[in-house]
Structure formats: structure tokens, C-alpha cells
C-alpha positions in Angstrom: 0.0 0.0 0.0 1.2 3.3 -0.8 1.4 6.2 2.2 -0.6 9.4 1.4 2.1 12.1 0.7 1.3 13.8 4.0 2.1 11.2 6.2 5.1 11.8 8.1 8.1 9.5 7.4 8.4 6.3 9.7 12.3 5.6 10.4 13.6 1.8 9.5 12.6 -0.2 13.5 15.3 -0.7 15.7 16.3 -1.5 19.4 17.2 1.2 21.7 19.3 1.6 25.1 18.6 3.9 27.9 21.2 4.6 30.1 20.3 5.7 33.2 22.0 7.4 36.6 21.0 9.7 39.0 21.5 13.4 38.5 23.6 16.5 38.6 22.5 20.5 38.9 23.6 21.7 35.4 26.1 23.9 36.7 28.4 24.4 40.3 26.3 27.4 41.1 24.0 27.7 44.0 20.5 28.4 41.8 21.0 25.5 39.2 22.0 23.1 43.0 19.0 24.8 44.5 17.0 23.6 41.0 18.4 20.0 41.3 18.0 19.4 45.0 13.9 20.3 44.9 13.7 17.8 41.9 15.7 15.4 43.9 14.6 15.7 47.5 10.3 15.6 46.1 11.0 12.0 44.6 8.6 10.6 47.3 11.2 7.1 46.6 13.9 9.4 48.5 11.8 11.1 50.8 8.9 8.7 52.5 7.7 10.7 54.9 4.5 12.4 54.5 4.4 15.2 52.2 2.7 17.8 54.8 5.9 17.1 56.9 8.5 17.2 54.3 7.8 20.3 52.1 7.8 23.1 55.1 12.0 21.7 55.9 12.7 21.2 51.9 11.7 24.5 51.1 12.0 26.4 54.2 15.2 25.3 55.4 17.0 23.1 52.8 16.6 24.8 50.1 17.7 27.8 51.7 20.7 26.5 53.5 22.2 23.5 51.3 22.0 25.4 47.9 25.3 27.2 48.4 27.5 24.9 50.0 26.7 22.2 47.9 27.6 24.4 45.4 31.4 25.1 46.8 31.8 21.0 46.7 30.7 21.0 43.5 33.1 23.3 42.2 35.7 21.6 43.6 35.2 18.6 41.4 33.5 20.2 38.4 35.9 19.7 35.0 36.1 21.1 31.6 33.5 18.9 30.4 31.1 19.6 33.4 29.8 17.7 35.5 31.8 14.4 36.5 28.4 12.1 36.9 27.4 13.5 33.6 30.8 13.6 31.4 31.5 10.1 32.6 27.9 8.3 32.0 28.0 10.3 28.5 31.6 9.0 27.9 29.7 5.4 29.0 27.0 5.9 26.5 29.3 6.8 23.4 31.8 3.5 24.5 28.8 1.1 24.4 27.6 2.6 21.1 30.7 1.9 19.4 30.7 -1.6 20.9 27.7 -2.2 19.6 27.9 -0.9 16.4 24.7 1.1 14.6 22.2 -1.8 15.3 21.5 -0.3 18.1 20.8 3.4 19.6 22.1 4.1 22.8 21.3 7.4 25.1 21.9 8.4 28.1 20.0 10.4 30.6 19.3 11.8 34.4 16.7 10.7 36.5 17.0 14.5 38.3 18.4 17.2 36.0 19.5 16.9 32.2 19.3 15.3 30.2 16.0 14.1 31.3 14.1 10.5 30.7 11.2 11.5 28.9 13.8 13.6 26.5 15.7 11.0 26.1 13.0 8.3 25.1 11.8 10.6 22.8 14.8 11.0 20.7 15.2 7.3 20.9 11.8 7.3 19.8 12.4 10.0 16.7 15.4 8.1 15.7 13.3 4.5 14.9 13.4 2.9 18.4 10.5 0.3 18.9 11.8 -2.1 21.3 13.4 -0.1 24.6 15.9 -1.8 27.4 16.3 0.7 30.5 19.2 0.1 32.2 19.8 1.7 35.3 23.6 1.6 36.4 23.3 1.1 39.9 24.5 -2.5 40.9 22.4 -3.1 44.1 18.8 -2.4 44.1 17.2 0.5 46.1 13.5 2.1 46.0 15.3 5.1 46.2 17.4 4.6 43.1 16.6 1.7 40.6 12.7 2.2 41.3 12.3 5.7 41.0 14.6 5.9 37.6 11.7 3.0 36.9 8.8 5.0 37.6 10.1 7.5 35.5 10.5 5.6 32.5 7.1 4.0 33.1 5.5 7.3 33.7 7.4 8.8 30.4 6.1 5.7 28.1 2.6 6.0 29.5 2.0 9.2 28.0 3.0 8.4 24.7 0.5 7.3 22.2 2.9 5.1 20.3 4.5 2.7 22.9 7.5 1.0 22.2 8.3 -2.9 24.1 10.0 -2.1 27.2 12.3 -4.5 29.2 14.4 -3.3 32.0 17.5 -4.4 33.2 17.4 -5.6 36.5 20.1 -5.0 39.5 23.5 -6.7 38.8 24.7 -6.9 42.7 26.2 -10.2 42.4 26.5 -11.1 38.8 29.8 -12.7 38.0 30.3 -10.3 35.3 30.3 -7.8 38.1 32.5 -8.5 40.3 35.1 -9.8 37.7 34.9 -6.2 36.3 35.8 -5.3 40.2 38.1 -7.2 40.9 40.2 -6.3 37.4 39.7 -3.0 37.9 40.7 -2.4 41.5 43.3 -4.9 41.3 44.8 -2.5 38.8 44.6 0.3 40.5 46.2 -0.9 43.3 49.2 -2.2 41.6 49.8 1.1 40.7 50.1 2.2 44.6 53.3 3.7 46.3 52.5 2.2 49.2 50.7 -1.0 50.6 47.6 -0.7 52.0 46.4 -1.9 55.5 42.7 -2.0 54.8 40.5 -1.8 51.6 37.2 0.0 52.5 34.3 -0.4 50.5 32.1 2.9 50.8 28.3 2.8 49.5 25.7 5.2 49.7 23.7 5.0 53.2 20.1 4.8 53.1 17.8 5.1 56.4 18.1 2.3 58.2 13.9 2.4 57.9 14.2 1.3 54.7 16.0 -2.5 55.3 13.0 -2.6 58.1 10.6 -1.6 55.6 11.9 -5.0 53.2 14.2 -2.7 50.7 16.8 -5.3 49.7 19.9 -2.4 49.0 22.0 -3.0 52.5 21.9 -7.2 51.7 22.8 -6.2 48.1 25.7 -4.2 49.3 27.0 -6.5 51.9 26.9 -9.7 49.2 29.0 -7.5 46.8 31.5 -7.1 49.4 31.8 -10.7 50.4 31.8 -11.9 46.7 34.5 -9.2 46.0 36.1 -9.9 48.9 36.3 -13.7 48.4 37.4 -13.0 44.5 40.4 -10.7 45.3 41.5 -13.2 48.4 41.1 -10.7 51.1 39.4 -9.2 53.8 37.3 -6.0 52.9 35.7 -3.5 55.1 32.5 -2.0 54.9 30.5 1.2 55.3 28.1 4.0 54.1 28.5 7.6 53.5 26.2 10.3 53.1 24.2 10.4 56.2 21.7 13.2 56.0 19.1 14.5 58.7 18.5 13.0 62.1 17.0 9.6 61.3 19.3 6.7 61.9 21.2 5.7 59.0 22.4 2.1 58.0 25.8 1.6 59.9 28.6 1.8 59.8 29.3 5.5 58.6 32.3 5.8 56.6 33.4 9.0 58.4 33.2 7.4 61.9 35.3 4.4 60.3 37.9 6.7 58.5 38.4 8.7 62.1 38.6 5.5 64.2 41.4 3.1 61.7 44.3 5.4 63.4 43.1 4.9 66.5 43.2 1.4 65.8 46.6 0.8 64.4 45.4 1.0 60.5 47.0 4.2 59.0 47.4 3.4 55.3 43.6 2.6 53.6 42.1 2.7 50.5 38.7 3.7 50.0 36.5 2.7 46.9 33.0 3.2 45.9 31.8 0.5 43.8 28.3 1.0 44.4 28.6 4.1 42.0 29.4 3.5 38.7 30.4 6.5 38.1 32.7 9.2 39.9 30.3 11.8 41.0 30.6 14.7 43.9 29.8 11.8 46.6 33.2 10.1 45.6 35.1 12.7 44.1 34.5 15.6 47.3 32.9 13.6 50.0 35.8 10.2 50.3 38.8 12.1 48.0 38.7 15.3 49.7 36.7 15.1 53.2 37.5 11.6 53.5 40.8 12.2 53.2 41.2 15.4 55.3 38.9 13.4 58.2 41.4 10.3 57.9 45.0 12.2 57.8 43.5 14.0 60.7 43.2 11.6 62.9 46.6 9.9 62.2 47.1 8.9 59.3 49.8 8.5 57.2 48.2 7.0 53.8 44.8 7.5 52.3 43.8 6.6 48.2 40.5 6.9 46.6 40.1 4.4 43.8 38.2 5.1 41.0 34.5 3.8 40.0 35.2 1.8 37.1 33.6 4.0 34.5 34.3 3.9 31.6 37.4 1.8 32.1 38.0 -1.4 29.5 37.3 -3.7 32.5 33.8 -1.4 33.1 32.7 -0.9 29.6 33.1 -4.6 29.0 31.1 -5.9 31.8 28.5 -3.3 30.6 28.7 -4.4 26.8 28.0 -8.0 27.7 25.3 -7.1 31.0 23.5 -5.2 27.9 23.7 -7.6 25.3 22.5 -10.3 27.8 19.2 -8.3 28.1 18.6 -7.9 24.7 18.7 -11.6 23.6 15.9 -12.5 21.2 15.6 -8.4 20.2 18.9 -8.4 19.1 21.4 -9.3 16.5 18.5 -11.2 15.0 15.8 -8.3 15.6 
């Protein structure tokens, strides 16, 4: 059948790749971090307490206060290309593409900030995509994380018209692929050293401690990753989580209380990594290079290294070529 000549022209169907992380403000400045943290901190995933509560200390007290210092650590780690979260999950997005040659579309996008979801689907959408595999890049599962970038996507697709087939890649914690990718990659990095280490601290994001009681699986996810990585690298590996914010208890241990106690312990040479992230982002960058450091040489002492996340490192981009090739079985080569 021929089209009318009006009708708009219908791009050949292929598979697309969403790429998804958390967020940045767009730029080290205190409006654009005042912008990014009232996206970030009305996700009801990241914020479960009731919304009459919440919105008086978001906006007349957070948003207020947190604005400009957040701003000063941003600056501190912002580069040429921007934002670190963002270059680095862009630099992800344009590795995978060439690893996966033009069969496929890849894109990349925030779930706070730019580029958005919704944005992002759509150009995937202008550009022929039919069949759409969300992947969000955090290893362990958390409502706060995985399930909001989720909702989003869902809630992006539900108001289109024209629906493409959605699959989502699901948490990758444990997978061997994983923590091979780990173990390559921190092995490496430690090779390079001046010094030998005493302990190897694993640092992932805290999360209320209300949430594990409330059947949110992140804390077990984090602690298997450890003991698999652990196990993999033949050594013992420490564990704790950064970031605690407000007066709720937070899951323990907190990775500044650890840092300030190893001297007082006998343990002054660490490393700290953050494999949780996968990508370096203010929260590794500032808070374990920089205040991590500066709480650690403080208390005594005498050797202190951040690892990087892996990125887009060979030993990251190939765990992340064959985690996303996995998932689109049956859609892809023979799609």
C-alpha cells in the first residue's frame, strides 16, 4: 500500500538503550543546585515521609541552606566537560555505542536534571526505536534509586501514544560479570600504589536504616557485593556508608566514623572505593577524595587513596557491553 504524501516518514525499527544514573545541577552554582535538589529531595522514593511534613523543611530550610554549600563542593570537582556524573555516563554511552555498532541506539540520561528520561525516550523514539531496554547503572537495588529511575521511564512511556516494548535491566549486585569487572579494575589500580595498604574500605551510599526494616533489599545487596568481591580478590574487605543526611538513623557503619577510628586502631594506610557508583560523581570525588581524606589524615594517618569507579574503564565498559547484550537476547542481533 502506498502512504498518502502527508504522512510523516516512519524511520527503519530498531532497538534502543537507555542509560540511566541519578542526576547532577547543570552547573556548580547555588540556583542550578537549588534547582536540582527540589527535583531530587520531592521524589517521594527518597523522601517517604509524608508530604505535609517534608515540604515546610525542603523549602523552608533546605533549600535555603544546602544550595550554596553544595555548590562550593561541586566546584571543587567540576571539570572542563562539566559535571563528572554526567561527562563520565556520556563517555559510557558513546563507548557502548561503538561496541555495539549502529544496530543499536544508545542514550543516556538523568533521572534529576538533564538530560532528562522523557527527553531522552523521545529521541530514541524520533530516531526508529520500537523495542526499549532501561538500564539503570546502579549494581544493588534500592527504592530510592533503581525504582524511581523505573517510575520515571514507566510514567514517560505511559504518555505516549505510540508505545514501544519495554524491558528493564534488572540490579546486577552479584552477577559474576560484576564483580570480575571489580576485581580487574581495583586490582589494577592498586598495583599502581606507592604504598601497601592496610585496609580496603568499601564505601556505599547510606540509606535510612527504615528502609532495610521496611523490606528494601539495597543493604543485603551491598554487603553480598562485598563478600563476593572480597572472596574474588583473596582478602578481607571493610564496609561502610557515607552520606548520612538529617536525624534519622542511618544504616551503619558510617564511613566518616570508620575513617576517624582506623588510626586509632593501628590502621594508617587505607584505600577507600566506591563500587556502588558507577560513576565518579561529587559523593566520591569531594565527600571520600577530599573530606574523606582530610577526616582520615587528621586523625593519624599517614596513607589514604581513593580508587576510581570503574567507569568507563575497559574492564567497566566490558562488563556493561555483555550485561546489555544479555538483556537484549531474542531483540537483538536477529531483531
Amino acid at each position: 500500500m502506498i502512504s498518502p504524501p502527508n504522512h510523516p516518514a516512519i524511520p527503519t525499527p530498531r532497538v534502543g538503550v537507555l542509560l540511566i544514573n541519578l542526576g547532577t545541577p547543570d552547573a556548580p552554582e547555588a540556583g542550578a543546585v537549588r534547582r536540582y535538589l527540589a527535583e531530587f529531595l520531592s521524589d517521594r522514593r527518597v523522601i517517604e515521609i509524608p508530604r505535609l511534613v517534608w515540604a515546610p523543611i525542603l523549602h523552608g530550610i533546605i533549600l535555603r541552606t544546602r544550595p550554596k554549600k553544595s555548590a562550593h563542593a561541586y566546584r571543587q570537582v567540576w571539570t572542563k566537560e562539566g559535571s563528572p556524573l554526567a561527562a563520565i555516563t556520556a563517555r559510557q554511552a558513546k563507548a557502548l555505542q561503538a561496541r555495539l555498532g549502529d544496530g543499536v541506539l544508545v542514550e543516556w540520561a538523568m533521572r534529576y536534571g538533564n538530560p532528562g528520561i522523557a527527553d531522552a525516550i523521545e529521541r530514541l523514539l524520533q530516531a526508529g526505536a520500537t523495542r526499549l531496554l532501561a538500564a539503570p547503572l546502579y549494581p544493588q537495588y534500592c527504592a530510592a534509586t533503581t525504582a524511581s529511575a523505573m517510575d520515571a521511564t514507566f510514567a514517560a512511556i505511559g504518555a505516549l501514544r505510540w508505545q514501544p516494548a519495554l524491558r528493564t535491566m534488572p540490579p546486577y549486585h552479584d552477577d559474576p560479570l560484576y564483580i570480575g569487572a571489580l576485581k580487574a579494575d581495583l586490582e589494577r589500580q592498586l598495583a599502581t600504589l606507592d604504598f601497601s595498604p592496610e585496609r580496603l574500605l568499601l564505601s556505599f551510599h547510606g540509606m535510612p536504616q527504615r528502609t532495610l526494616e521496611l523490606g528494601d533489599p539495597y543493604h543485603c545487596h551491598c554487603r553480598k557485593t562485598a563478600r563476593l568481591l572480597g572472596e574474588a580478590m583473596g582478602r578481607d574487605i571493610d564496609v561502610a556508608f557515607q552520606s548520612r543526611f538529617g536525624r534519622a538513623k542511618w544504616l551503619e557503619p558510617a564511613t566518616d566514623v570508620v575513617l576517624k577510628a582506623y588510626p586509632g586502631e593501628g590502621v594508617r594506610k587505607i584505600v577507600i572505593a566506591a563500587p556502588g557508583f558507577s560513576a565518579d560523581c561529587l559523593e566520591t570525588i569531594e565527600e571520600l577524595g577530599i573530606r574523606g581524606r582530610a577526616d582520615f589524615m587528621a586523625a593519624g594517618g599517614t596513607h589514604f587513596a581513593r580508587l576510581d569507579c570503574l567507569n568507563d574503564s575497559d574492564e567497566g565498559m566490558t562488563m556493561l557491553d555483555a550485561l546489555i547484550r544479555r538483556e537484549l537476547a531474542g531483540w537483538w542481533p536477529s531483531a
